[in-house]
LOBA-525208 format. One line per 5 residues: number of its first residue (from 0); for each residue z, x, y negated of C-alpha. Coordinates in steps of 0.5 Angstrom, whole numbers, plus 2048, in hexadecimal, padded with zeros to 3 digits. Example, Ala and Ser with C-alpha at 12.3 -4.5 7.8 and 13.67 -1.06 7.14 Angstrom:
BEGIN
0	810/819/809 | 80E/81B/802
REM end
This chain:
BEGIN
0	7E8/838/804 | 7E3/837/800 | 7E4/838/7F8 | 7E5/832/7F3 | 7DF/833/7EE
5	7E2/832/7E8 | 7DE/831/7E0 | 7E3/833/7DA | 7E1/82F/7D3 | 7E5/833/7CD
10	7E5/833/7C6 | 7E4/83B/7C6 | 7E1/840/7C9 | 7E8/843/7CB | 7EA/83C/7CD
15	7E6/83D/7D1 | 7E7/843/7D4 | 7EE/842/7D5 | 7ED/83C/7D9 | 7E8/840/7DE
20	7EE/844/7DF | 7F3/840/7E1 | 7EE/83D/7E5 | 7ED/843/7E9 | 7F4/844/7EA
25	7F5/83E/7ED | 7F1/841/7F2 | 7EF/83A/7F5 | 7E9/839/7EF | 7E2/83D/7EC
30	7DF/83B/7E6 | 7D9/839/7E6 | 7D6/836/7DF | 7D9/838/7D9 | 7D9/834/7D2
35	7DD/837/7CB | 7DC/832/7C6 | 7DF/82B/7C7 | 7DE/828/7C1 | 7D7/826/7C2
40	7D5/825/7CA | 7CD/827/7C9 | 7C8/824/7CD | 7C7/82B/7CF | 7CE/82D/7D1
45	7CF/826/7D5 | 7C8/828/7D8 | 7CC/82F/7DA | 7D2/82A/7DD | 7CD/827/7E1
50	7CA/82B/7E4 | 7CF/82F/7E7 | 7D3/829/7E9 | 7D9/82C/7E9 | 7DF/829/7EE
55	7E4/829/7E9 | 7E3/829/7E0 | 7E9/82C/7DD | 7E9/82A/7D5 | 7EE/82D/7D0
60	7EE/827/7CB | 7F2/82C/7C7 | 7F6/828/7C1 | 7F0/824/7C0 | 7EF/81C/7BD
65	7E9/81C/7C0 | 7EC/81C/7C8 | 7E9/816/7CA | 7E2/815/7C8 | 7E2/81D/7CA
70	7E4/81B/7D1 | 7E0/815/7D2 | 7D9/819/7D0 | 7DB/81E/7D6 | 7DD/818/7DA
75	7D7/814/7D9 | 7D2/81A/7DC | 7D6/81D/7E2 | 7DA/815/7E4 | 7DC/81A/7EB
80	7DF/820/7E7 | 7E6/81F/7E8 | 7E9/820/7E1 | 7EE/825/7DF | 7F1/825/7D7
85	7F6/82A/7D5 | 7F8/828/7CE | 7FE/828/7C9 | 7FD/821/7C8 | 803/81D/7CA
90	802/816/7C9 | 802/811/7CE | 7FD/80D/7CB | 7F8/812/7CA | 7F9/815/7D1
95	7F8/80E/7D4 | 7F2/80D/7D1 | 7F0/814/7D3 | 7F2/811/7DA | 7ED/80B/7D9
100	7E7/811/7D7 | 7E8/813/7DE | 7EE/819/7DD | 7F1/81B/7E4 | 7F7/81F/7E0
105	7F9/821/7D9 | 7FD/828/7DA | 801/82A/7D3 | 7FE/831/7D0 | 800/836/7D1
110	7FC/836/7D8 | 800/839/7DD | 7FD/83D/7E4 | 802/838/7E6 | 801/831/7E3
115	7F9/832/7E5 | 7FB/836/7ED | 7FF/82F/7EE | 7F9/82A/7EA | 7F3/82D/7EF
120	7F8/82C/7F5 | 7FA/825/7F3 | 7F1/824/7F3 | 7F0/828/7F9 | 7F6/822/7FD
125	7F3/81D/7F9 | 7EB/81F/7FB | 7EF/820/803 | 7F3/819/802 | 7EC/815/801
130	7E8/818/805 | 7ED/816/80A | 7EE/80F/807 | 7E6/80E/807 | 7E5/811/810
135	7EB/80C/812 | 7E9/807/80E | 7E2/808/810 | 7E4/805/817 | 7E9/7FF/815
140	7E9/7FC/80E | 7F0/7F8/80B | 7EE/7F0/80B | 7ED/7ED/805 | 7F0/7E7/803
145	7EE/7E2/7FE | 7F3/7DD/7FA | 7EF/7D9/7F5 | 7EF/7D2/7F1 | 7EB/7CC/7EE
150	7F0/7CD/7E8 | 7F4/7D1/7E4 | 7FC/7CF/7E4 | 7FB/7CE/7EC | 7FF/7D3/7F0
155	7FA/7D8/7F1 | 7FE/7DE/7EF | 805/7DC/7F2 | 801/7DC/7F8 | 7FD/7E2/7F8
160	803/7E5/7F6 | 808/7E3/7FB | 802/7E4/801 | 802/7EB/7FF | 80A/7EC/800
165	80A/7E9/806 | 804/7ED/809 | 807/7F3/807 | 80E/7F1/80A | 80B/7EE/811
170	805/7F3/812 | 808/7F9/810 | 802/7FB/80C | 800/7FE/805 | 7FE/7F7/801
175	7FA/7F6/7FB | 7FA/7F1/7F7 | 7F5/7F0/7F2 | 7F4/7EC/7EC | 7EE/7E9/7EA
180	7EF/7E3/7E7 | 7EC/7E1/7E0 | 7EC/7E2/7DA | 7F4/7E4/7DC | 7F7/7E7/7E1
185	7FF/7E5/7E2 | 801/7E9/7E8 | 804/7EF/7E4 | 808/7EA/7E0 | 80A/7E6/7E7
190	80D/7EB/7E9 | 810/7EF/7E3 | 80B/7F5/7E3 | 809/7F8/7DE | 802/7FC/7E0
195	7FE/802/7DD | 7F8/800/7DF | 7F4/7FA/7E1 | 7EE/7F7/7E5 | 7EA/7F9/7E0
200	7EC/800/7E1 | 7EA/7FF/7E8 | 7E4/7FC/7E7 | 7E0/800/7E1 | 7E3/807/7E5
205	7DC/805/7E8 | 7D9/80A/7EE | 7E0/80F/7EC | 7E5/809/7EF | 7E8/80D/7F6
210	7EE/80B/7FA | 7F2/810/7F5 | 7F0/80E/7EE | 7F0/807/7F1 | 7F8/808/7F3
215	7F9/80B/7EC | 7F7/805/7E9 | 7FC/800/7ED | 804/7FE/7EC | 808/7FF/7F3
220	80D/7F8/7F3 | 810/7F4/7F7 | 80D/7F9/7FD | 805/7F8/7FC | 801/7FB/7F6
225	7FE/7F7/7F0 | 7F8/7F7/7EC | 7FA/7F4/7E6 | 7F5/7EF/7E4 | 7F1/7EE/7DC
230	7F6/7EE/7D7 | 7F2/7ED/7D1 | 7EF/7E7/7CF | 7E9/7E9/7CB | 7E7/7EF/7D0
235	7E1/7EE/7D5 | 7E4/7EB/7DB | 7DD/7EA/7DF | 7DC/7ED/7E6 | 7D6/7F0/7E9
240	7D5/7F0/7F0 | 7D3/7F7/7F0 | 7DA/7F9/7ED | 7DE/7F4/7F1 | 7DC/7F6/7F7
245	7DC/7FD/7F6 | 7E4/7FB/7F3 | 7E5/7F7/7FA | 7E1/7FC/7FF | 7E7/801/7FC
250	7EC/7FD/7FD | 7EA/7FC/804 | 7EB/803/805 | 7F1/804/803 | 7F4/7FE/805
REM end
């Protein structure tokens, strides 16, 4: 089978080295770039990123503050990567966040051979996973159904919602429900769920938004999966064709 390629980013030199050992052990994996200062992400270094265009970024955060912008720097020059974190950090807030920036998983320092053997092995599924979704999918798409109404207050939610449970009891088919409506989505509030993520996750997810992530972002209720709609007021609530059809074109091959 061939290797996963890995690039490691530590804080130190010995940190570094201490990744590439556990990724060897894990004999699943080879490093291919290395970088040992995190704390300020060159041009140069990026470049060296780059152009390994590794399959895998494994990042030691560390104890550090700055853990999102660090991640959001990484991400922004390797979109594709598929982002591993190994960090003290514990908070929830903070690893959502990290979520936001494109992190895959946050595994507790200190890493262990055996927390990392099972990471690469969750990526290797996942990457299988996709790659079965996307030659299924290829040959019949899910259909889309579109509930819409000239107002606010009209029922379009009780609708939509209600036609994606008897969708998923009567076909026996995994169903999506997605919540576009504007400025604010009320699906979640209806059905009394409570969502890490929203469509605005899904939709700045850009070209990375895979069958995988997609899921990740989704709440299982009522027997389908909801994508819960815009939940702040002030936030950018405006919708590009290009990222509505790549969110839709997703969703059709995964549904």
């Amino acid at each position: 089978m061939k290797k996963i390629t890995v690039g490691t980013i530590a804080a130190s030199k010995e940190r570094g080295v201490g990744l590439g050992d556990l990724i060897t052990k894990t004999g699943l994996a080879t490093t291919v770039v290395e970088v040992f200062d995190f704390s300020n992400i060159s041009d140069w270094s990026m470049r060296q990123l780059i152009d390994a265009e590794p399959e895998v970024i494994l990042v030691d955060l560390g104890e550090s503050t700055a853990a999102a912008q660090i991640v959001q720097t990484i991400h922004t020059g390797l979109p594709d990567a598929w982002l591993l974190v190994t960090s003290s950090i514990t908070d929830p807030g903070i690893i959502i966040e990290l979520m936001r920036f494109g992190v895959r998983e946050v595994l507790p320092r200190p890493l262990t051979h055996t927390a990392l053997l099972e990471a690469f092995n969750r990526h290797v599924s996942a990457k299988t996973r996709a790659i079965t979704h996307t030659q299924t999918r290829a040959k019949k798409k899910g259909k889309i159904y579109c509930i819409t109404s000239p107002k606010q207050g009209s029922g379009a939610t009780t609708v939509a919602v209600n036609l994606a449970g008897i969708i998923a009891a009567r076909s026996g088919q995994r169903t999506a429900l997605i919540d576009l409506d504007r400025p604010l989505g009320d699906a979640a509030a209806y059905l009394n769920v409570k969502p890490n993520f929203t469509i605005s996750d899904a939709l700045s997810a850009g070209q990375r938004l895979d069958s995988v992530l997609l899921e990740s972002y989704m709440k299982s209720t009522q027997g389908f999966q909801l994508l819960a709609g815009f939940r702040d007021l002030g936030a950018d609530t405006s919708l590009s064709a290009d990222k509505l059809s790549q969110l839709l074109d997703v969703t059709q091959r995964t549904f």
